[in-house]
C-alpha positions in Angstrom: -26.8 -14.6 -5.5 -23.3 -12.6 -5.7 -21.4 -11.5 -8.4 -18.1 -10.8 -8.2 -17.1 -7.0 -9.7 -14.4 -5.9 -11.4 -12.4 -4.0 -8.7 -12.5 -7.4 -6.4 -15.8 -6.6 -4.5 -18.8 -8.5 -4.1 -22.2 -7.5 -5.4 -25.5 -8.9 -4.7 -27.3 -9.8 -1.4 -25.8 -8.0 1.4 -26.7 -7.8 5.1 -26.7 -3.4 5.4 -24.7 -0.7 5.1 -20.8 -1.8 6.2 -17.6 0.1 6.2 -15.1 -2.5 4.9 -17.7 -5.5 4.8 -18.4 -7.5 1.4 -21.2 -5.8 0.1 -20.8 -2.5 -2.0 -22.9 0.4 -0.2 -24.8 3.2 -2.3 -24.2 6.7 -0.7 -25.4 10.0 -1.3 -22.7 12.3 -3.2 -23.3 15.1 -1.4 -22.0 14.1 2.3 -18.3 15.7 1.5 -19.1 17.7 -1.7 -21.9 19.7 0.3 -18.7 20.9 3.1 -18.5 24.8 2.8 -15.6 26.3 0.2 -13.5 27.3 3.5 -13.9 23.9 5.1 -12.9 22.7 1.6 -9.8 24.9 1.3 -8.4 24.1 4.3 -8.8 20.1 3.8 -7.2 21.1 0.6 -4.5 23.0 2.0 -3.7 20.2 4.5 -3.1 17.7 2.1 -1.0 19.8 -0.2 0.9 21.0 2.9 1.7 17.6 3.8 2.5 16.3 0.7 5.4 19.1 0.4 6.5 17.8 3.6 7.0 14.5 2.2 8.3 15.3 -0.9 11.2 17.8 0.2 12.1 15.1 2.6 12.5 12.6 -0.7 15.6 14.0 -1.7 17.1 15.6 1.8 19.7 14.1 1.8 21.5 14.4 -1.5 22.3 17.9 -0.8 24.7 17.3 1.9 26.3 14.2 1.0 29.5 14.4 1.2 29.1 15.4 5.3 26.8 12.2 5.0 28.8 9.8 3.6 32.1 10.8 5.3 29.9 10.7 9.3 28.7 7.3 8.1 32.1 6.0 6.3 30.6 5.6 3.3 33.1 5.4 0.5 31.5 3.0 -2.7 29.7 4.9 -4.9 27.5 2.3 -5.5 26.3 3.2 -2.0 26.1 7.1 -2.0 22.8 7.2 -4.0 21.0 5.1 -1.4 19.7 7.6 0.7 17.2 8.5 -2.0 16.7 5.4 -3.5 15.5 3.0 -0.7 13.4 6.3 0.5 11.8 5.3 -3.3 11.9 1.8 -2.1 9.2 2.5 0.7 7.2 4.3 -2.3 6.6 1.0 -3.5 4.7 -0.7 -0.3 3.2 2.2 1.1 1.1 3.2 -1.7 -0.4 -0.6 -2.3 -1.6 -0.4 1.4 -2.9 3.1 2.0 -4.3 3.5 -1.1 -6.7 0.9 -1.3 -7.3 1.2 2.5 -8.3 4.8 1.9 -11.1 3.0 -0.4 -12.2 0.8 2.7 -11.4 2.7 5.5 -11.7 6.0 5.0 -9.1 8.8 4.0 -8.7 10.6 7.6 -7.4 7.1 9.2 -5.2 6.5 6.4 -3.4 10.1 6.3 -3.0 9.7 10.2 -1.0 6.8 10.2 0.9 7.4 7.0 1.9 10.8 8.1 2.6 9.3 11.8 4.7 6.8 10.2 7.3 9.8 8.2 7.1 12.4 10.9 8.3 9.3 13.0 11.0 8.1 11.5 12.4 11.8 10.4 13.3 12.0 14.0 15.0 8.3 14.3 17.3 9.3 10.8 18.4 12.1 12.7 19.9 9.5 15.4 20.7 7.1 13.1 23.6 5.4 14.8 25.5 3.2 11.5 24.5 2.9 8.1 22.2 0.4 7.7 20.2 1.7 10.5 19.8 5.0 8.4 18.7 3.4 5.3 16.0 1.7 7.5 14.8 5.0 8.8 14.9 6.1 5.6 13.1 3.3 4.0 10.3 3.7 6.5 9.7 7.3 5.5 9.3 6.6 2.0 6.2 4.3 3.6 5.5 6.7 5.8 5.2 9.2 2.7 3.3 7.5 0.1 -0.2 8.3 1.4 -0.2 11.9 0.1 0.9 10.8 -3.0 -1.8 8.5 -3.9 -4.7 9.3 -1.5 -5.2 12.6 -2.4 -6.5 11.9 -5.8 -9.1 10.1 -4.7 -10.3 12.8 -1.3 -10.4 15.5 -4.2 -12.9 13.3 -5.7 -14.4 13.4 -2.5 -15.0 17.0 -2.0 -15.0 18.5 -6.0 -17.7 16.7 -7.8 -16.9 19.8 -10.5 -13.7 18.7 -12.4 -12.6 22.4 -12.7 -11.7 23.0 -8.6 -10.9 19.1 -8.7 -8.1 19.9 -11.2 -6.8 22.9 -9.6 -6.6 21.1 -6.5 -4.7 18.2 -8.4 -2.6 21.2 -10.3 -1.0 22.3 -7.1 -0.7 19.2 -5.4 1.7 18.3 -8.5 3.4 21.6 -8.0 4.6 20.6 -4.5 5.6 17.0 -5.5 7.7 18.2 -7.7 8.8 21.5 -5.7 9.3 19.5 -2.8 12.4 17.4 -4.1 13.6 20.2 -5.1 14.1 22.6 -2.2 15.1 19.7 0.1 18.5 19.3 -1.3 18.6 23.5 -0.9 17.9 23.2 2.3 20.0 20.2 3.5 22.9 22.1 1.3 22.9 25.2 3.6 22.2 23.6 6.8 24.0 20.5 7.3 27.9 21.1 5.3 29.4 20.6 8.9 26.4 19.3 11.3 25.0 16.5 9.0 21.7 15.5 11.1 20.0 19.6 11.0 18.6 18.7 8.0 16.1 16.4 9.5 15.5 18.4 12.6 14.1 21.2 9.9 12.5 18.6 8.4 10.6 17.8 11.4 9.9 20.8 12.4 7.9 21.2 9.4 6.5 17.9 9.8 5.1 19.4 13.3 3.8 22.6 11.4 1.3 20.5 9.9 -0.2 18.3 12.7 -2.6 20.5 14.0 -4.1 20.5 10.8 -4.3 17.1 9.9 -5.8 16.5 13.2 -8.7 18.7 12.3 -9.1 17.5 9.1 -12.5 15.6 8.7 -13.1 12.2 7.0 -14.4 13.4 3.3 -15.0 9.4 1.9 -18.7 8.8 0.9 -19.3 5.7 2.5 -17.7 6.2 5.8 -19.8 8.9 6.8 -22.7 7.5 5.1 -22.4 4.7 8.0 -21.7 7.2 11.0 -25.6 8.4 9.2 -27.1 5.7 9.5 -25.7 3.8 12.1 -24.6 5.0 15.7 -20.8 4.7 17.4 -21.1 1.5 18.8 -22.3 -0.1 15.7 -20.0 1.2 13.0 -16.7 0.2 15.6 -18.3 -3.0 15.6 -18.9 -3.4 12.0 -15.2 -1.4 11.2 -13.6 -3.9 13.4 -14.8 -7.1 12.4 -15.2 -6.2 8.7 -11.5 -5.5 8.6 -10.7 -8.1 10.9 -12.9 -10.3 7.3 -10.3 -8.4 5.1 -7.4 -9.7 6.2 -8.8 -13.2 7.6 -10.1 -14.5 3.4 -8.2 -14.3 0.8 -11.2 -13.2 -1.3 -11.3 -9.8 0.4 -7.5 -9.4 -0.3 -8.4 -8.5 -3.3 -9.4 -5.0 -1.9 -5.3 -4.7 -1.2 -4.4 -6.4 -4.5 -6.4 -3.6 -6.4 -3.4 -1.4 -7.8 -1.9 -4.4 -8.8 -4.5 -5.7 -11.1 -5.7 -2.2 -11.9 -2.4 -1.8 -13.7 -3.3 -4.4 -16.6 -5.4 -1.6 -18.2 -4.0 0.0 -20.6 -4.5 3.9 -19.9 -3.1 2.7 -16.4 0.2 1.0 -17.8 1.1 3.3 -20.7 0.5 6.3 -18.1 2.6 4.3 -15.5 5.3 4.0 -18.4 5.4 7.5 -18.9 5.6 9.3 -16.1 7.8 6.2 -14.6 11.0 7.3 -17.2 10.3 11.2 -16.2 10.1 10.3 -12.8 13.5 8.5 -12.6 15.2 10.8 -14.9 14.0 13.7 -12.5 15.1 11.6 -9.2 18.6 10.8 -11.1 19.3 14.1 -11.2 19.8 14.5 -8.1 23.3 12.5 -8.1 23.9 13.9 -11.7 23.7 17.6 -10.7 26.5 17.1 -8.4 28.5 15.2 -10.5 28.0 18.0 -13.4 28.0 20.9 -11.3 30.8 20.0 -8.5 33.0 18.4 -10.9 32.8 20.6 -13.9 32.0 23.7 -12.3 34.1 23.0 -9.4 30.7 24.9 -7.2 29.8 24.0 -3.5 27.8 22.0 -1.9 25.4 24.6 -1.1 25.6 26.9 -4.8 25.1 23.3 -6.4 21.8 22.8 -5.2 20.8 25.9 -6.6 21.2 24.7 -9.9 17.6 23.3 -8.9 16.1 26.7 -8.7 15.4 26.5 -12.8 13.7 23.2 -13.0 11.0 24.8 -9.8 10.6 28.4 -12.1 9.7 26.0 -14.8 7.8 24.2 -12.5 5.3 27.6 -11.9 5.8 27.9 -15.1 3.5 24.7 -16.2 1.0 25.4 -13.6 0.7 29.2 -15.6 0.2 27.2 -19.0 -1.8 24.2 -17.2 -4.7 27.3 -16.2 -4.2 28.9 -19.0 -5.3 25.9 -20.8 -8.0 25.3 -18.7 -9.7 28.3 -19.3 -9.3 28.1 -22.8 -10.7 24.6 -23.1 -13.2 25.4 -20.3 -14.8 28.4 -23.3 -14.4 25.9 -25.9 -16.7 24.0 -24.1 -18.6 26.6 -23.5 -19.1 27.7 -27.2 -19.8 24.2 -28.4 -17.0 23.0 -30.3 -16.8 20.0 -30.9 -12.9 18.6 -30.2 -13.7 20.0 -26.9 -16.5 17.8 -25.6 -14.2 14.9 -26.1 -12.7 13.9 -22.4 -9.1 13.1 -23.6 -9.4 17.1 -24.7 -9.1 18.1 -21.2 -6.1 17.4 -20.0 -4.0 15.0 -22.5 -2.6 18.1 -25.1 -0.5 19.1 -21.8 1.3 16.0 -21.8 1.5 16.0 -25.5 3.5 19.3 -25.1 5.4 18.4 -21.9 7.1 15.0 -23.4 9.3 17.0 -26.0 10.0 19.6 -23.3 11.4 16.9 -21.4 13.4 15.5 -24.2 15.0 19.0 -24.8 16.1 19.6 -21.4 18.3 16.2 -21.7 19.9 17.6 -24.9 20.4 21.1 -23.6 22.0 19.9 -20.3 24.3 17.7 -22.1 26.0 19.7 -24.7 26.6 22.9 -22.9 27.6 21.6 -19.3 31.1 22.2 -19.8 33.9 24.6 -18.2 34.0 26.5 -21.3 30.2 27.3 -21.0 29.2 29.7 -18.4 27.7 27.0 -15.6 24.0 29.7 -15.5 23.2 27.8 -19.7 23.4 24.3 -18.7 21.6 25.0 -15.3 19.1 27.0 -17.4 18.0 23.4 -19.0 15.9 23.0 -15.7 13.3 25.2 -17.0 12.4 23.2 -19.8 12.5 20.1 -17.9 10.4 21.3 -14.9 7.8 22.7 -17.6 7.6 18.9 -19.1 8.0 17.0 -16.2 5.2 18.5 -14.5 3.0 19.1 -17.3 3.3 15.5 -18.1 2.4 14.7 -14.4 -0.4 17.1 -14.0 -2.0 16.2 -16.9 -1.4 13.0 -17.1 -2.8 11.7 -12.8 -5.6 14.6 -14.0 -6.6 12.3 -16.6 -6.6 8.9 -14.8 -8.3 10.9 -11.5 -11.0 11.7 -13.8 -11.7 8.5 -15.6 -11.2 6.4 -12.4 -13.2 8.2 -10.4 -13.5 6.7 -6.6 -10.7 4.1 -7.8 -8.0 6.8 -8.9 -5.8 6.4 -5.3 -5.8 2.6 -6.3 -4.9 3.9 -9.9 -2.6 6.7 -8.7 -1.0 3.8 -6.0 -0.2 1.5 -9.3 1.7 4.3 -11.1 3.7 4.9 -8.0 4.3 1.6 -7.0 5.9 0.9 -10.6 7.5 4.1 -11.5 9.8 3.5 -7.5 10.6 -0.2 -7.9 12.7 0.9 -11.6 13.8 4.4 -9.6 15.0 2.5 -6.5 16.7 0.0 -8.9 18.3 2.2 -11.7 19.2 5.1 -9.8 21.9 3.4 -7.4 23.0 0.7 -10.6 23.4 3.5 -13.0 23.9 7.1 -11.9 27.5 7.1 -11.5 28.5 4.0 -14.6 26.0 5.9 -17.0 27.8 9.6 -16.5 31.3 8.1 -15.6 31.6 6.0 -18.8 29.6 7.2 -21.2 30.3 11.2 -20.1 27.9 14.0 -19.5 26.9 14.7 -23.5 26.3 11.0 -24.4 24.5 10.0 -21.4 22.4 12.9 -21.6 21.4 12.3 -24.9 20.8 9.1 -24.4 18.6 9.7 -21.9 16.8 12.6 -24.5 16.3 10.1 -27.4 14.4 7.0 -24.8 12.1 9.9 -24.3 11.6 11.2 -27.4 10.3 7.1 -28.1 8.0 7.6 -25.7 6.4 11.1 -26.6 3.4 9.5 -28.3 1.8 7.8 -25.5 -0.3 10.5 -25.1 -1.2 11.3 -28.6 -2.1 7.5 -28.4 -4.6 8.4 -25.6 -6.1 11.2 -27.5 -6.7 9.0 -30.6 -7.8 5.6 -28.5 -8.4 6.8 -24.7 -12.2 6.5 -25.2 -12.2 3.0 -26.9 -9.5 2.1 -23.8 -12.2 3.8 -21.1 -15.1 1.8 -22.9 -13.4 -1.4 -22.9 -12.1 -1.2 -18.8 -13.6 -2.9 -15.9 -13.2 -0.6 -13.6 -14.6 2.4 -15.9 -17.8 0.3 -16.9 -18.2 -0.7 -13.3 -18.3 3.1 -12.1 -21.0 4.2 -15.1 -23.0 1.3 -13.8 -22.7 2.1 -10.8 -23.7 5.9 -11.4 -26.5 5.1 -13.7 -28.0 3.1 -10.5 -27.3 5.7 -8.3 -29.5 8.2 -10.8 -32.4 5.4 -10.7 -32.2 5.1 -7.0 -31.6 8.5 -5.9 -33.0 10.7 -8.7 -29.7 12.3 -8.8 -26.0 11.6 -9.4 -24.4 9.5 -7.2 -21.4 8.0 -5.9 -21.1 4.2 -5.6 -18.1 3.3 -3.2 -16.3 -0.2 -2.4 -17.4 -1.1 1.5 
């Protein structure tokens, strides 16, 4: 007999240990978690290395516009913010196919071909011959780029079974997706004023840098390398191959690819998704904003302008300072018994509850002091504030889902950025330049500030009724089931994976 589980799989009577077959396979947690610290560091490293690459390349472009638009004839302003928003557009499919892959396939396969994909198409925006051609190339790197994003979650789970290295590792992977955005626009800024493509021959370059790595980076998922154990080569290609051949032949295994989707009808999920989305799209706006507030007020260059993003990645350091700091301080609480401690939302949620009005403040503070009066160093200054929110909000709040999801947080993580880009790659062309244009830098701004002040209690929320929300999900009852079996079967903890 076979039951059907919550994350789409099939349980029951199975025919051995597969890859990507029906059957879920039991495997040992210590296959990944037992690599040395050095061969964990550098896995580690890798990922975080790549996902800067990504990231910078994000927003690239919007720091030499002007030589961008004027090569490519661009003159509706409709059209300018494109670059970065059908880059967000490729967020949206890439993550609800690597992500769930990673779960099936393995995470090695999956950061290969994602990263193939960007490095790929860095090089064809760079000889982009029209417009639309560009926005292609463009588009495919935002596919190309997702895998970082929401795989790494889930490989962290891989190697750290101790949630202390795990959320360090998850701490500065935040640091660089929200660094990277940042410095890309320097870079392009500097570089490309006269020559428009440079910036994406640097940006390939560093692409390059981090090959060699990536091509030594081992597989770290549980059940992958619990079948190169057990079975030899020419079984597990056979077994790989005609399993995913199954996935994509029955519409009963797409369920394995429809798992962010359906993942984001729980409710920690959604309200996280909600969150982070209007962050995430306030943070990406900015970077047609700054130029409108800092070029046009300020009358600054192309290259000074994008300097004005040099507070938002201090404040950025900034919340990784006050994320360990807190981590320590909640790890001795622990430690000396208290109580409010040994509750899981304790861990991670305050951070968010302290980042949200940060957020909110930089939106006032930018708006009522960005003006030629003002000396430009105060309203640039509101960066700090929002790069402290925006990435405590971030880190605590994937922290939190990576924890309570377990071996399921890429499909989690792939939900939140597979919502949060389709309203960025919408909004952010539709309402850039009609928000500051009509409404003017101070109302827009606090406009902005008060829809984020309405959503500031989502995380209290979480802290009050996370644990009734973990209790009550599918996928969170599924993994304790599956852990408490593993502890029957194996006399120790293990990890229970979808095949």
């Amino acid at each position: 007999m076979t039951a059907k589980t919550a994350s789409g799989l099939n349980s029951g009577d199975g025919d051995g240990v597969h890859v990507t077959a029906t059957p879920i396979i039991t495997a040992p947690n210590n296959l990944a978690t037992s690599m040395s610290t050095a061969r964990k560091l550098f896995i580690t490293t890798t990922v975080i290395l790549m996902n800067f690459n990504v990231t910078l390349g994000s927003s690239l472009p919007s720091g030499a516009a002007p030589t961008l638009n004027a090569h490519f004839g661009v003159t509706s302003e409709l059209q300018k913010p494109l670059p970065v928003a059908v880059f967000l557009v490729g967020y949206i499919f890439g993550p609800i196919i690597f992500a769930p892959l990673s779960e099936s396939l393995g995470r090695r396969p999956v950061f290969l071909v994602s990263f193939g994909i960007y490095t790929a198409f860095t090089l064809g925006c760079a000889w982009a011959p029209n417009w639309p051609a560009f926005l292609f190339f463009r588009f495919m790197l935002g596919c190309g780029a997702a895998a970082p994003q929401t795989v790494s979650g889930g490989l962290f789970c891989d190697i750290y079974p101790d949630l202390g290295p795990r959320g360090l590792a998850v701490t500065v992977l935040g640091l660089t997706s929200n660094v990277g955005p940042l410095v890309g626009p320097i870079i392009s800024g500097f570089t490309s004023i006269e020559v428009w493509h440079r910036q994406f021959w640097i940006a390939s370059i560093l692409a390059a840098a981090n090959w060699p790595m990536l091509l030594f980076m081992p597989e770290t998922f549980a059940p992958v390398l619990a079948a190169r154990a057990t079975r030899d080569r020419a079984t597990i290609t056979q077994v790989s191959v005609r399993s995913l051949w199954t996935s994509f032949s029955f519409g009963k295994h797409v369920a394995i690819l429809a798992r962010p989707i359906r993942i984001l009808s729980e409710p920690l999920v959604f309200f996280t998704d909600l969150f982070i989305l209007y962050q995430y799209v306030i943070f990406f706006l900015y970077f047609n904003v700054y130029p409108i507030v800092f070029r046009g007020t300020y009358e600054i260059s192309d290259g000074v302008s994008a300097l004005m993003f040099v507070p938002t990645g201090v404040g950025a350091v900034l919340a990784i300072v006050i994320f360990i700091a807190w981590d320590r301080f909640h790890r001795r609480s622990v430690e000396s018994g208290k109580t409010w401690a040994m509750r899981e939302e304790y861990r991670r949620l305050p951070l968010a509850c302290l980042g949200g009005p940060l957020f909110a403040l930089s939106e006032f503070w930018l708006g009522w002091t960005a003006r030629p009066e003002i000396h430009w160093i105060v309203p640039s200054l509101s960066g700090v504030p929002l790069g402290i929110g925006i990435d405590l909000t971030f880190l605590a709040l994937n922290n939190y889902l990576t924890d309570a999801y377990g071996i399921y947080s890429a499909s989690a993580l792939a939900s939140s950025v597979f919502t949060r880009n389709i309203l960025a790659a919408i909004l952010i062309p539709l309402t850039t330049y009609p928000l500051y244009e009509n409404l003017g830098t101070e109302w827009a701004c606090t406009l902005l500030g008060c829809l984020c002040i309405i959503l500031t209690p989502i995380p209290f929320a979480f802290i009050r009724w996370g644990p009734i929300m973990r209790r009550r999900s599918p996928f969170c009852q599924e993994l304790e089931l599956a852990r408490l079996e593993n502890q029957n079967q194996n006399g120790v903890g293990g990890l229970t994976a979808p095949a």
